[in-house]
N, C-alpha and C positions, 0 to 999 in steps of 0.2 A: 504494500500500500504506500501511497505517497501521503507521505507528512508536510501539510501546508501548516506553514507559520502565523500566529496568531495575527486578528486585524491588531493595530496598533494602540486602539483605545484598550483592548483586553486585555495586551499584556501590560501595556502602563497600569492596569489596574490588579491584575495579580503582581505586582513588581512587591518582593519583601516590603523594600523601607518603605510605600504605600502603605501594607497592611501592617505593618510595625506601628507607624508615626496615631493612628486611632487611639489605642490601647494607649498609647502613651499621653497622649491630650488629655482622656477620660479621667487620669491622674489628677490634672494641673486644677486647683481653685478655679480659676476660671473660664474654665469648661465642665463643668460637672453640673450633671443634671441634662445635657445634650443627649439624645438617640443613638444608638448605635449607627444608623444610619446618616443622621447631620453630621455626626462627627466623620464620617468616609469623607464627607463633601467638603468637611473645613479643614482635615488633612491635606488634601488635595493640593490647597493654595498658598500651603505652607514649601519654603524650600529650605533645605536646610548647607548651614557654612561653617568652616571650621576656620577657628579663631586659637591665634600662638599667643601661652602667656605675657601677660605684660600688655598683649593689643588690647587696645581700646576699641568698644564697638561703638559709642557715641559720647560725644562731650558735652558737660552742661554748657546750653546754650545753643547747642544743634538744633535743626529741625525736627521736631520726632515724626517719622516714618512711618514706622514699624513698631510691632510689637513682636519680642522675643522668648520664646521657650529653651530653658536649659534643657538640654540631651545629658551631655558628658561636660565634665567639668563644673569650676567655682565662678561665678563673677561678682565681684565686689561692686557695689553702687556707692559713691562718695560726692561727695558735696564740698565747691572750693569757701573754706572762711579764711580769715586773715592769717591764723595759724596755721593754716593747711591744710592738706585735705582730711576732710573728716566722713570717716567709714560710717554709712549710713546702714546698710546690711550686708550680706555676701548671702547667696544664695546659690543653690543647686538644682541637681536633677527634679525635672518636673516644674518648677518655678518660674512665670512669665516674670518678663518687667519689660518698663516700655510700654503699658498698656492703655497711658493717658492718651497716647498717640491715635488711637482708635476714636475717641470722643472730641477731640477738640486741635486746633494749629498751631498749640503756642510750642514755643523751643523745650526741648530737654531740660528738666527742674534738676539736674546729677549727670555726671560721668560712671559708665560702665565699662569695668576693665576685666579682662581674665586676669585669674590669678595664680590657678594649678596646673594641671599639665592642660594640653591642647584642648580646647575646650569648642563641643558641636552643641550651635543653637538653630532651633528651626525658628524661620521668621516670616511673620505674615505681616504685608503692609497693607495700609489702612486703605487703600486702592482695592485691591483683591478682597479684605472684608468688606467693603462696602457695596462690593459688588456681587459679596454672597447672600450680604441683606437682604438685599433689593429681593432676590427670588428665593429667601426665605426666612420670612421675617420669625419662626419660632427662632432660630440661632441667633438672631439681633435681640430677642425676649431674653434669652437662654442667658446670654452671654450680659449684657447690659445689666441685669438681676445681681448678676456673680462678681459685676465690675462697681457696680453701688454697694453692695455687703463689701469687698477689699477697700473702696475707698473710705468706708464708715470706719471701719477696723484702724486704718490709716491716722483718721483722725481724731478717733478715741488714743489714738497710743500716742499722739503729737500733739501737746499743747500750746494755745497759745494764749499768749501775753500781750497786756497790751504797752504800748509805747511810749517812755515818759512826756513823749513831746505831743501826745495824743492826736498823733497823722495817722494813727490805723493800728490794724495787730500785725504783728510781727509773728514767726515760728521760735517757738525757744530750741535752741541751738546749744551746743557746747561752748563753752565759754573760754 
C-alpha cells in the first residue's frame, strides 16, 4: 500500500509540543477553568523561544506585547529604584507574567530577566489573543475572570500610601 502523508493542518495538529503546550496552560492561574477544547485553540497561538540566562525579555518601560508562560527555567521581574534594582518576584514553570499586556497599551511596569539555566517561554501576543476573542468570547470570559482574581491578589499584597505632598498615592516600595 502507498502511504500518503498527512494534509498539513493534521499533522501540525498531532505535532507533540501542540499536544504538550494544552496540558501545560491548564496548569497556569490564568487559564484555569478553560475547556479542554478552548485551550487546543489558545495553544495554538502561542509560540514558544528560548531565552540564555542573564537575557532580558523586556525592560520597564517597553511596550508590552505579549504575555508570557514559563516552560523551563526562572525569571526574575524587578523594578528600577534609586538603589537599584529591586526583585519584585522570580517565578517559574507554569507562571505567566506580562499579562497587563492583554488588557490595556501602557509600557512595561518591570524588567524581566532569566536567571537559571536557559530558560523556554511560550508567548502569546495581545494581537493573536484578541483575535481568538473575537471568535470566542467564552476564552475572553475565561480568561478576563482569572486576570481580575490575579490582579485583586496583586493588590491586596501591595499597599498603598498616600503622598506627603498629597499629589496622589504612591506604591510603597523598598526603601
Amino acid at each position: 500500500m502507498f502511504e500518503r502523508p498527512l494534509p498539513g493542518w493534521l499533522a501540525w495538529a498531532t505535532d507533540p509540543e501542540q499536544l504538550r503546550r494544552a496540558p501545560f496552560l491548564a496548569r497556569s492561574p490564568l487559564f484555569v477553568g478553560l475547556p479542554r477544547r478552548l485551550l487546543g485553540r489558545l495553544a495554538t497561538r502561542f509560540f514558544e523561544k528560548v531565552y540564555h540566562p542573564g537575557e532580558v525579555i523586556f525592560e520597564e518601560g517597553d511596550p508590552g506585547r505579549a504575555l508570557f508562560v514559563v516552560v523551563e527555567g526562572a525569571v526574575e521581574i524587578t523594578r528600577a529604584t534609586a538603589q537599584g534594582a529591586y526583585i519584585l518576584n522570580t517565578l517559574g514553570p507554569g507562571d505567566a507574567f506580562g499579562e497587563l499586556a492583554l488588557i490595556d497599551d501602557f509600557p512595561r511596569s518591570a524588567t524581566a530577566r532569566i536567571v537559571t539555566m536557559p530558560g523556554r517561554l511560550l508567548i502569546l501576543y495581545k494581537s493573536d489573543f484578541d483575535a481568538l476573542m473575537d471568535g470566542n468570547p467564552r476564552i475572553a470570559l475565561v480568561v478576563m475572570r482569572n486576570l481580575s482574581r490575579l490582579l485583586a491578589i496583586y493588590a491586596r499584597r501591595t499597599p498603598v500610601l498616600a503622598t506627603e505632598s498629597g499629589r496622589g498615592p504612591e506604591t510603597a516600595g523598598p526603601s
